[in-house]
N, CA, C and O atoms as a GROMACS GRO file, in nm:
protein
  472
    1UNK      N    1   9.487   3.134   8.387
    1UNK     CA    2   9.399   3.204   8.478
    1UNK      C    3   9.478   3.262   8.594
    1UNK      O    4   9.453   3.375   8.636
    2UNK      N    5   9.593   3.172   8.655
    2UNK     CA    6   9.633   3.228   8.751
    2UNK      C    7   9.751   3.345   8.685
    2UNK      O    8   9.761   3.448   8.753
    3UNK      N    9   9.818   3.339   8.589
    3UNK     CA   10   9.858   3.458   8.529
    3UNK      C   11   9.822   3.583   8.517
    3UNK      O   12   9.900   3.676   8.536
    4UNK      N   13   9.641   3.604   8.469
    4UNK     CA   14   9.582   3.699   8.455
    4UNK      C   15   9.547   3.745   8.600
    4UNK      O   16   9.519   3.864   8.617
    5UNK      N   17   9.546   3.666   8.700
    5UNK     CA   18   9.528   3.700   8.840
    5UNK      C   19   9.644   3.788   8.907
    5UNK      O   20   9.641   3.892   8.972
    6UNK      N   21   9.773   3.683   8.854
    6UNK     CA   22   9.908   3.759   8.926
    6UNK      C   23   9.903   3.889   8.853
    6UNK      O   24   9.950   3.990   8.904
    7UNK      N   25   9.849   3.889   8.734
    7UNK     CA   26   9.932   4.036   8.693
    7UNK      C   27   9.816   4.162   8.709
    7UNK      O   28   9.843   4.282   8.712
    8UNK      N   29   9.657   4.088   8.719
    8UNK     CA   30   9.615   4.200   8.825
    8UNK      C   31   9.661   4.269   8.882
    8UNK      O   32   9.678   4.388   8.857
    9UNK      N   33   9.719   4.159   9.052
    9UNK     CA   34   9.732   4.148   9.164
    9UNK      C   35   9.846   4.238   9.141
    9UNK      O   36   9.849   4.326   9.228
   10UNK      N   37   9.945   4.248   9.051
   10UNK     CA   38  10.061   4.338   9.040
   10UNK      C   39  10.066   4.449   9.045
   10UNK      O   40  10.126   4.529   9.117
   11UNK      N   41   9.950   4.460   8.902
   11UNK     CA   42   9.912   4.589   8.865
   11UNK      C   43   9.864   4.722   9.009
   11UNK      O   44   9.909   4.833   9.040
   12UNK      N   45   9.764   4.642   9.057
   12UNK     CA   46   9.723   4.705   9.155
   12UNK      C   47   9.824   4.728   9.297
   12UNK      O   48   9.816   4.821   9.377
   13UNK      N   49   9.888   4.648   9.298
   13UNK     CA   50   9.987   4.638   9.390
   13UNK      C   51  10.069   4.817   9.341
   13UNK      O   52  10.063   4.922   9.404
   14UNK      N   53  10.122   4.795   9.240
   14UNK     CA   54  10.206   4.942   9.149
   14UNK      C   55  10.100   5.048   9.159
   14UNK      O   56  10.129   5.167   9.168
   15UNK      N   57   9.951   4.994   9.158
   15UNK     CA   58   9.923   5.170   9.143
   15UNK      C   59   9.893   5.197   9.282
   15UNK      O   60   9.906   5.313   9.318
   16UNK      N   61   9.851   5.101   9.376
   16UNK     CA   62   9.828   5.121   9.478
   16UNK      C   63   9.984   5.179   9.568
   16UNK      O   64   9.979   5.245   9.671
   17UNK      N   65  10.087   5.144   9.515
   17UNK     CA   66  10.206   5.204   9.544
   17UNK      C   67  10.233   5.329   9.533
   17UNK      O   68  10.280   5.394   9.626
   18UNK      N   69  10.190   5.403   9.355
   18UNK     CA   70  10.202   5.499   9.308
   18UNK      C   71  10.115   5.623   9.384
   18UNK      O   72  10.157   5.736   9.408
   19UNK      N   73   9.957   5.557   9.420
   19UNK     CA   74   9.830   5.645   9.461
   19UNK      C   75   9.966   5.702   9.623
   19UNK      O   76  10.014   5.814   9.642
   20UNK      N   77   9.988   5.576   9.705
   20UNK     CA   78  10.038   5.648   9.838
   20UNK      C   79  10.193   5.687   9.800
   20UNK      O   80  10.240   5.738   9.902
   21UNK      N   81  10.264   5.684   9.724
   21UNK     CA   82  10.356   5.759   9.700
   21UNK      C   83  10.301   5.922   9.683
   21UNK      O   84  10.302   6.011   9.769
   22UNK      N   85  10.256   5.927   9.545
   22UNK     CA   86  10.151   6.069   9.563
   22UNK      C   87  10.128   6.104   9.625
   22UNK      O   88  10.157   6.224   9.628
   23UNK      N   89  10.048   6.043   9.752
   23UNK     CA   90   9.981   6.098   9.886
   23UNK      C   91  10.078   6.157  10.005
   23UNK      O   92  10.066   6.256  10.077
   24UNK      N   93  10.213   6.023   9.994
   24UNK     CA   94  10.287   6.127  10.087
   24UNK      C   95  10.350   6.234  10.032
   24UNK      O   96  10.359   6.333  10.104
   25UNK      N   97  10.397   6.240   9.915
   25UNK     CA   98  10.484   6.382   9.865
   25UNK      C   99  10.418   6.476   9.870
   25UNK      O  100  10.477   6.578   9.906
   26UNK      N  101  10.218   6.492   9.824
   26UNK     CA  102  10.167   6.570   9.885
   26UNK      C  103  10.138   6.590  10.055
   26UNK      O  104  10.105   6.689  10.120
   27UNK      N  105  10.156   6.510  10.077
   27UNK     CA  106  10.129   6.521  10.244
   27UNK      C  107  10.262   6.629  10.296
   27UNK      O  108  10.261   6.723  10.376
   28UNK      N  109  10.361   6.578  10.222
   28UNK     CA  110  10.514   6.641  10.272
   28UNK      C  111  10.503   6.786  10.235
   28UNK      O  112  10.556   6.880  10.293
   29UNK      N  113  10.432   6.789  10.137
   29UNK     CA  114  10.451   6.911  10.087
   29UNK      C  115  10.404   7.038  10.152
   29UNK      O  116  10.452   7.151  10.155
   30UNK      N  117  10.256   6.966  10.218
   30UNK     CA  118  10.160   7.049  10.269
   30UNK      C  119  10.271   7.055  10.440
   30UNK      O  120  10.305   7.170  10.467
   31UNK      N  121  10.306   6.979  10.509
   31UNK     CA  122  10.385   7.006  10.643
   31UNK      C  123  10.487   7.080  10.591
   31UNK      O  124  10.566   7.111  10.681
   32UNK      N  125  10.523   7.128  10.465
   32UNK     CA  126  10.663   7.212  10.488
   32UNK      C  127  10.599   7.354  10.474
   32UNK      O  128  10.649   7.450  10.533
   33UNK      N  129  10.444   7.371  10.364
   33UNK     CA  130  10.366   7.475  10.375
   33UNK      C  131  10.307   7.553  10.490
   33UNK      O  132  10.301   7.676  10.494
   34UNK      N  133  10.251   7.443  10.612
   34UNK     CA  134  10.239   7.461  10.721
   34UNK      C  135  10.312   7.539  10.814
   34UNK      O  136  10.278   7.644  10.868
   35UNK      N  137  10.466   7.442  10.830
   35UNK     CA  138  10.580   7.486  10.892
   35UNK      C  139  10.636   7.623  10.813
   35UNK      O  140  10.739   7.662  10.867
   36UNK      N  141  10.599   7.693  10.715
   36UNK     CA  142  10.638   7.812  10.652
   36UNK      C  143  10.556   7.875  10.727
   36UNK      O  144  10.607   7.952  10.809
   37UNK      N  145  10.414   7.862  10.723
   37UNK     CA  146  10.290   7.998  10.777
   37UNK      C  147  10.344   7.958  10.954
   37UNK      O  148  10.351   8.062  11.020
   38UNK      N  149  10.373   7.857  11.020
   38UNK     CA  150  10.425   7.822  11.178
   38UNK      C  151  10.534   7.968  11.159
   38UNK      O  152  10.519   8.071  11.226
   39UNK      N  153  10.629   7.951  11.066
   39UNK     CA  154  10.770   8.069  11.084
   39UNK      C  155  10.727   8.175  11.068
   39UNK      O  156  10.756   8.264  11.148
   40UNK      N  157  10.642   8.198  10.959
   40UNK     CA  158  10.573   8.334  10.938
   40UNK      C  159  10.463   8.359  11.088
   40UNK      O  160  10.515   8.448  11.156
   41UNK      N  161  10.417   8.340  11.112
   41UNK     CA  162  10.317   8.343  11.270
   41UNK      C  163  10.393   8.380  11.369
   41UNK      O  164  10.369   8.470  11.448
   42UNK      N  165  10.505   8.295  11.364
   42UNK     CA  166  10.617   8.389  11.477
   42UNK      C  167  10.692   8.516  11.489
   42UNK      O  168  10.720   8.599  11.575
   43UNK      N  169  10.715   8.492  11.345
   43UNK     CA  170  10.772   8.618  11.336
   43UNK      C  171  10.694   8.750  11.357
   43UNK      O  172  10.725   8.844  11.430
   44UNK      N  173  10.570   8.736  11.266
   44UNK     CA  174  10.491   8.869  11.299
   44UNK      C  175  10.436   8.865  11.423
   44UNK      O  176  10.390   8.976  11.453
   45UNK      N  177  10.418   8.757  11.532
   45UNK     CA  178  10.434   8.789  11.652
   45UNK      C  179  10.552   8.875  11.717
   45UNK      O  180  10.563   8.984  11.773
   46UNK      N  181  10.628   8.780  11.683
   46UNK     CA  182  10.758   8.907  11.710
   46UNK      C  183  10.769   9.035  11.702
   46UNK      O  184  10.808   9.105  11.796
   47UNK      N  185  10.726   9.093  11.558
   47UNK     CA  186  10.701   9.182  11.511
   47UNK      C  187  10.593   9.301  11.580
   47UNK      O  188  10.616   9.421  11.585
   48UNK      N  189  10.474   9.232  11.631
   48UNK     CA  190  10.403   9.294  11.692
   48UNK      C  191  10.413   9.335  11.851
   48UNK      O  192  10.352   9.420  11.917
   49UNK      N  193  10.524   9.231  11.888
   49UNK     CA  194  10.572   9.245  12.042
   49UNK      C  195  10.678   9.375  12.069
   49UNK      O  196  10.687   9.449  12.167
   50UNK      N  197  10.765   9.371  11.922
   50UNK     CA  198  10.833   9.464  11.946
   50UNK      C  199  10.772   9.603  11.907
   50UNK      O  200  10.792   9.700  11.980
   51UNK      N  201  10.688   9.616  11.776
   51UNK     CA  202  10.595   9.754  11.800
   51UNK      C  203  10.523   9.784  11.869
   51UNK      O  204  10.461   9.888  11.850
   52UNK      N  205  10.492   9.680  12.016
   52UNK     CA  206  10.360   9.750  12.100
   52UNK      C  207  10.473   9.815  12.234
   52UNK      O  208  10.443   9.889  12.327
   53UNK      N  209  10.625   9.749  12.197
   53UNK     CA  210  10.718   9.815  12.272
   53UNK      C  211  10.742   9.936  12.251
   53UNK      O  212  10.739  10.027  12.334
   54UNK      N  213  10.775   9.946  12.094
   54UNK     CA  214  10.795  10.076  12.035
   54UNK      C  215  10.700  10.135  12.066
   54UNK      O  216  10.737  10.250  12.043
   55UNK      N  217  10.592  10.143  12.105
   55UNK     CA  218  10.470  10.199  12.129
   55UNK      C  219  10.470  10.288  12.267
   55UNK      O  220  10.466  10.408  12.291
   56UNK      N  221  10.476  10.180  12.339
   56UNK     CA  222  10.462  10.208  12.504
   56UNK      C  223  10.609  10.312  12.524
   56UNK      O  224  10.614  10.408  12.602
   57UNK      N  225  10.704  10.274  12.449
   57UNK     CA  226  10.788  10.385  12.481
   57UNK      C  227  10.776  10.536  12.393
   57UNK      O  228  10.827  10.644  12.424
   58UNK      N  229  10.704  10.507  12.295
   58UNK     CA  230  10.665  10.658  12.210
   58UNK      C  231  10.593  10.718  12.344
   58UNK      O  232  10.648  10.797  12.421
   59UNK      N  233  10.450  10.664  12.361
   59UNK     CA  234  10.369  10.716  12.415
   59UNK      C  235  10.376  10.758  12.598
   59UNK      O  236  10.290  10.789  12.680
   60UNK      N  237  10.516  10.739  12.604
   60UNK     CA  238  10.507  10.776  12.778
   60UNK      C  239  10.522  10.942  12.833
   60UNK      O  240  10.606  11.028  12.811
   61UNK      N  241  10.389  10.938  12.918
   61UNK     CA  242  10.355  11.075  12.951
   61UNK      C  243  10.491  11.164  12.955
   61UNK      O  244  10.503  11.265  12.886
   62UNK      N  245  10.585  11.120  13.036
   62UNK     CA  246  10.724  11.258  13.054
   62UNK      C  247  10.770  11.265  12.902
   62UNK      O  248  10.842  11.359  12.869
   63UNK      N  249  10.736  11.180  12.817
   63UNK     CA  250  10.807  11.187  12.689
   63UNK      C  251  10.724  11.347  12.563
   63UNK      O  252  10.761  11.422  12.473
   64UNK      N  253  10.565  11.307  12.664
   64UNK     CA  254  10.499  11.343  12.552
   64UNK      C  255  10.457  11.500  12.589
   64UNK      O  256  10.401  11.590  12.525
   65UNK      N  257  10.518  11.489  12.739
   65UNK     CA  258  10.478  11.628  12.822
   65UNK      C  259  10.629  11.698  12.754
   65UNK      O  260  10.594  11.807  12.708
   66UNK      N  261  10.761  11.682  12.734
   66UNK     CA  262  10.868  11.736  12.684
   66UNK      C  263  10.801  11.743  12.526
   66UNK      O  264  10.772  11.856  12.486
   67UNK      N  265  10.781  11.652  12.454
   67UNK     CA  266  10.712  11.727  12.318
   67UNK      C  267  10.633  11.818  12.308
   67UNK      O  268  10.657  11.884  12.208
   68UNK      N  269  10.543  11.856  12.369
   68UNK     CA  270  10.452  11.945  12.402
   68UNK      C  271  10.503  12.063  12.418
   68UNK      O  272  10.490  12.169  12.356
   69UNK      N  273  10.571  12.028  12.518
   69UNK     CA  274  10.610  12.196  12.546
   69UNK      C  275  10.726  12.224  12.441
   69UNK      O  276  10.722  12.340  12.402
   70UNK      N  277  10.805  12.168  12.398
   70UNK     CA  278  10.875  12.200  12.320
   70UNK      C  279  10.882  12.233  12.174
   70UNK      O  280  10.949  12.317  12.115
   71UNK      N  281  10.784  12.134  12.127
   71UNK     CA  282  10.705  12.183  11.984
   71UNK      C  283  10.557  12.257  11.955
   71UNK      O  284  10.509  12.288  11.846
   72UNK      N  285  10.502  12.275  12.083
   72UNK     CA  286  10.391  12.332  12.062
   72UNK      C  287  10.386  12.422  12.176
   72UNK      O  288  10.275  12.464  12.209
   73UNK      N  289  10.454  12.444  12.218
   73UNK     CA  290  10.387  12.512  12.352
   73UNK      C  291  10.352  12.530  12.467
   73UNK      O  292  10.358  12.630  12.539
   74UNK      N  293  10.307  12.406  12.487
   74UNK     CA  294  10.220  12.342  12.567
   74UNK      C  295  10.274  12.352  12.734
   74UNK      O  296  10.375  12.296  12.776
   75UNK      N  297  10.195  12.423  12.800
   75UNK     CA  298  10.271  12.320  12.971
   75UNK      C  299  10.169  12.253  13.022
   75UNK      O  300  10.068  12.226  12.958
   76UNK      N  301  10.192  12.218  13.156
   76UNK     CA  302  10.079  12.096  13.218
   76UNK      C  303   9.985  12.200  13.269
   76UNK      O  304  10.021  12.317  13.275
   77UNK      N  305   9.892  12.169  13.298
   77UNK     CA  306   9.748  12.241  13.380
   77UNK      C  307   9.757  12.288  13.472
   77UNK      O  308   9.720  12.215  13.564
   78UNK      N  309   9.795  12.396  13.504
   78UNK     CA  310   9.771  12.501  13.637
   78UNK      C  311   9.616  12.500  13.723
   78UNK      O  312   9.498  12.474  13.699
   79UNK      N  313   9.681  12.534  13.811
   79UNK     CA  314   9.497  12.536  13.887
   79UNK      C  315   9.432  12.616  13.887
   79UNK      O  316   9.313  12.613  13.916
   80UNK      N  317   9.503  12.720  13.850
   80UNK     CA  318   9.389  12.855  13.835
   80UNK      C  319   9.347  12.835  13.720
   80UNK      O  320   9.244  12.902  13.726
   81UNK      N  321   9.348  12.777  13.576
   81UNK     CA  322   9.331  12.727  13.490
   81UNK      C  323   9.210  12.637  13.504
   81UNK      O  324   9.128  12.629  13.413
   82UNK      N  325   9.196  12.567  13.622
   82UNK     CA  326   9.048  12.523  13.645
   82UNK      C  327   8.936  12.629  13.702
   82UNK      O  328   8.965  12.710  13.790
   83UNK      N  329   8.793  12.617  13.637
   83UNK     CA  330   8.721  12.698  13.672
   83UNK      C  331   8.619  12.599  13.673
   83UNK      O  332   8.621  12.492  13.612
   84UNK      N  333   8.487  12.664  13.784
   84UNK     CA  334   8.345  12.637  13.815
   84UNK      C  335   8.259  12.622  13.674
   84UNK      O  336   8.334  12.641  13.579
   85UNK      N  337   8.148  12.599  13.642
   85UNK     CA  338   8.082  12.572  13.532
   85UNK      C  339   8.038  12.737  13.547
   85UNK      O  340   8.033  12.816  13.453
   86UNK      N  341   8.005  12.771  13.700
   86UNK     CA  342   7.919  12.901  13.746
   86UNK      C  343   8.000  12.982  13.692
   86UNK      O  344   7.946  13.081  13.642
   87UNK      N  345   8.145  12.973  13.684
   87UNK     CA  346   8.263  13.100  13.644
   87UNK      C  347   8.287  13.088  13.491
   87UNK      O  348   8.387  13.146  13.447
   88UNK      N  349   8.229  13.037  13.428
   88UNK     CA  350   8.246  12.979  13.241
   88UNK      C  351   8.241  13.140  13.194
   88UNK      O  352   8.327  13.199  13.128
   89UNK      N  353   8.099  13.204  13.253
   89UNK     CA  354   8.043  13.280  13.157
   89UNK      C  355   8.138  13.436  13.189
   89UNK      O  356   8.162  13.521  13.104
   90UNK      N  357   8.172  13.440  13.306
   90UNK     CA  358   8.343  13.496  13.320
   90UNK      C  359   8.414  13.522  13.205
   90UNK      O  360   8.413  13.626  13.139
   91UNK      N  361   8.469  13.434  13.186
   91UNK     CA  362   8.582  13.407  13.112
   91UNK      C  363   8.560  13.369  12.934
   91UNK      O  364   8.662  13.385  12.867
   92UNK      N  365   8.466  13.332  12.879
   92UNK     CA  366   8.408  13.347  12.769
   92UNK      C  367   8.358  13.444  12.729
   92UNK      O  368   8.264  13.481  12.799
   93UNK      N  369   8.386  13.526  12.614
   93UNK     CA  370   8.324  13.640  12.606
   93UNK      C  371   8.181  13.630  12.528
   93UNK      O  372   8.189  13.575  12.418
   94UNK      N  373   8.083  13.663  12.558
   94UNK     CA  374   7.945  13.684  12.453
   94UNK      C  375   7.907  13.672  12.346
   94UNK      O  376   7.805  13.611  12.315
   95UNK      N  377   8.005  13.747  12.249
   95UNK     CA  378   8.031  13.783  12.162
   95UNK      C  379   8.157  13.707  12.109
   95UNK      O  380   8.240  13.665  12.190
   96UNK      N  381   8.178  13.684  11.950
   96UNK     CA  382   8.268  13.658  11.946
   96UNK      C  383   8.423  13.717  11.900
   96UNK      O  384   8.417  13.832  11.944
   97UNK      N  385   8.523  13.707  11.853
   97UNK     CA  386   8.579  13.799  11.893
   97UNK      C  387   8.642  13.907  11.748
   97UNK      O  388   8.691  14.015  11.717
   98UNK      N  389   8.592  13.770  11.699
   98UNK     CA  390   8.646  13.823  11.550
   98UNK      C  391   8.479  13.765  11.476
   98UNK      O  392   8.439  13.650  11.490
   99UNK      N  393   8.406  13.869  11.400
   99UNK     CA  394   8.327  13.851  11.312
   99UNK      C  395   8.349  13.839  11.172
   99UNK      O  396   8.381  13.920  11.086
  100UNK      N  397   8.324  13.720  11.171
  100UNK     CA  398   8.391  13.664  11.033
  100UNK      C  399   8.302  13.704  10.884
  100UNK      O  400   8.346  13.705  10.769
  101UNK      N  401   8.144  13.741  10.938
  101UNK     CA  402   8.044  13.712  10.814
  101UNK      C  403   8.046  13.866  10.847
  101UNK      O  404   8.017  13.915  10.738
  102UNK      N  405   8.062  13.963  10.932
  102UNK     CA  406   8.053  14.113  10.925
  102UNK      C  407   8.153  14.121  10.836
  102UNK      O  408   8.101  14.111  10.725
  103UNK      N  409   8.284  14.135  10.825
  103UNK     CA  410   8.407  14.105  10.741
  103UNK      C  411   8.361  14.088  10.604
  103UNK      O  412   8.371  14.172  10.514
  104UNK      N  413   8.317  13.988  10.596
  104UNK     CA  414   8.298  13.898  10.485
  104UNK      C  415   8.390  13.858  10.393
  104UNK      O  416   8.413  13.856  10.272
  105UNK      N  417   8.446  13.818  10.527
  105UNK     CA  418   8.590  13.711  10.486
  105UNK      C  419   8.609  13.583  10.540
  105UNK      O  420   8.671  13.605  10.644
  106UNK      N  421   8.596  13.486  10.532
  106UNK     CA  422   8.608  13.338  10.552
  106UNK      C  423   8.754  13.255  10.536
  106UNK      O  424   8.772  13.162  10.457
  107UNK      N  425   8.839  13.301  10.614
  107UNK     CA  426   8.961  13.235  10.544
  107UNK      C  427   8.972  13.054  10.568
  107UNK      O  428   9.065  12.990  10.518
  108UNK      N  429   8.861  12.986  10.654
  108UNK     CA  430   8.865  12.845  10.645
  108UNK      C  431   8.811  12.825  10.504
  108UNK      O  432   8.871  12.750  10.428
  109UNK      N  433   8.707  12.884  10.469
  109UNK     CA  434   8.667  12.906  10.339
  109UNK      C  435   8.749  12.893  10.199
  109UNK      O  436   8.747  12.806  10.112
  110UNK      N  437   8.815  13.003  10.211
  110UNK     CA  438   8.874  13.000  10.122
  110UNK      C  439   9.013  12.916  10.106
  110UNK      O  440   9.071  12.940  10.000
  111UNK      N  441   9.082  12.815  10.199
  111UNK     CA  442   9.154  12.747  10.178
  111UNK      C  443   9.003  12.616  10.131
  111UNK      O  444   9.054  12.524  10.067
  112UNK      N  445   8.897  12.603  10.144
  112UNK     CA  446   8.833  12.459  10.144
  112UNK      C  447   8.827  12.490   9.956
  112UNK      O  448   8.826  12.409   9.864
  113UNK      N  449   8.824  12.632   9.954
  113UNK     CA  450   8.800  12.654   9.844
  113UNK      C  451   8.880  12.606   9.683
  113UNK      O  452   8.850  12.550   9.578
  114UNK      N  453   9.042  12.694   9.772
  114UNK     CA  454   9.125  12.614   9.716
  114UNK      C  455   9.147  12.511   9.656
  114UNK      O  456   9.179  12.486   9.540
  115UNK      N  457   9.117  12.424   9.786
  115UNK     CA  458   9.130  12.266   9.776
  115UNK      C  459   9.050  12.230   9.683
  115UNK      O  460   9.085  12.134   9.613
  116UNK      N  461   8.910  12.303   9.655
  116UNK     CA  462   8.836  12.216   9.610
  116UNK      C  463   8.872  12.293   9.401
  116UNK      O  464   8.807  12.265   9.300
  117UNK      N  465   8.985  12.382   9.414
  117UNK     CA  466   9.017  12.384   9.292
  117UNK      C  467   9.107  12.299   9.238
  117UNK      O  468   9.078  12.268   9.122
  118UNK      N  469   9.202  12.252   9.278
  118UNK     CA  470   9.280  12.170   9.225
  118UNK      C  471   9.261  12.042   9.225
  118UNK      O  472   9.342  11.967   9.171
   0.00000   0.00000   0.00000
């Protein structure tokens, strides 16, 4: 009787060994999974610290006022360039300037047209 007891008592002893062996190698496994997404989290922090840099330096006004004028055209706003709401009808003409449907030619048209052939 006490035989069949000890070798219970064994048995369970081994699996109860085996169950928390299991448990920590998964446990280990999951802190090295963890500590991967921890490295990954930093980094694309990183990542995002340095593109909101890259950012702030794309987007700075003297940067974007030299693109402007240099690829498009563009200069800064003159003041005679500002007008009254009362002075609009001034400077807008009535009419417009090019009649597109007198013509009866549509050239936004006919590129949508295009597009919509191929």
């Amino acid at each position: 009787m006490h035989k069949l007891l000890n070798l219970m008592l064994v048995t369970a002893v081994l699996v109860s060994g085996f169950i928390l062996y299991s448990l920590e190698h998964e446990t280990r496994g999951l802190e090295r999974q963890a500590a991967k997404y921890q490295r990954g989290i930093g980094e694309e922090t990183e990542n995002m610290r340095l593109l909101n840099a890259e950012w702030s330096s794309l987007t700075r006004p003297d940067r974007l006022r030299a693109l402007a004028e240099r690829f498009l055209g563009l200069s800064t706003l003159k003041a005679q360039q500002i007008v009254k709401l009362e002075d609009i009808s001034n400077h807008v003409p009535a009419e417009p300037v090019m009649n597109l449907q007198a013509e009866g030619t549509d050239p936004i048209g006919a590129i949508i047209d295009k597009m919509k052939q191929q």
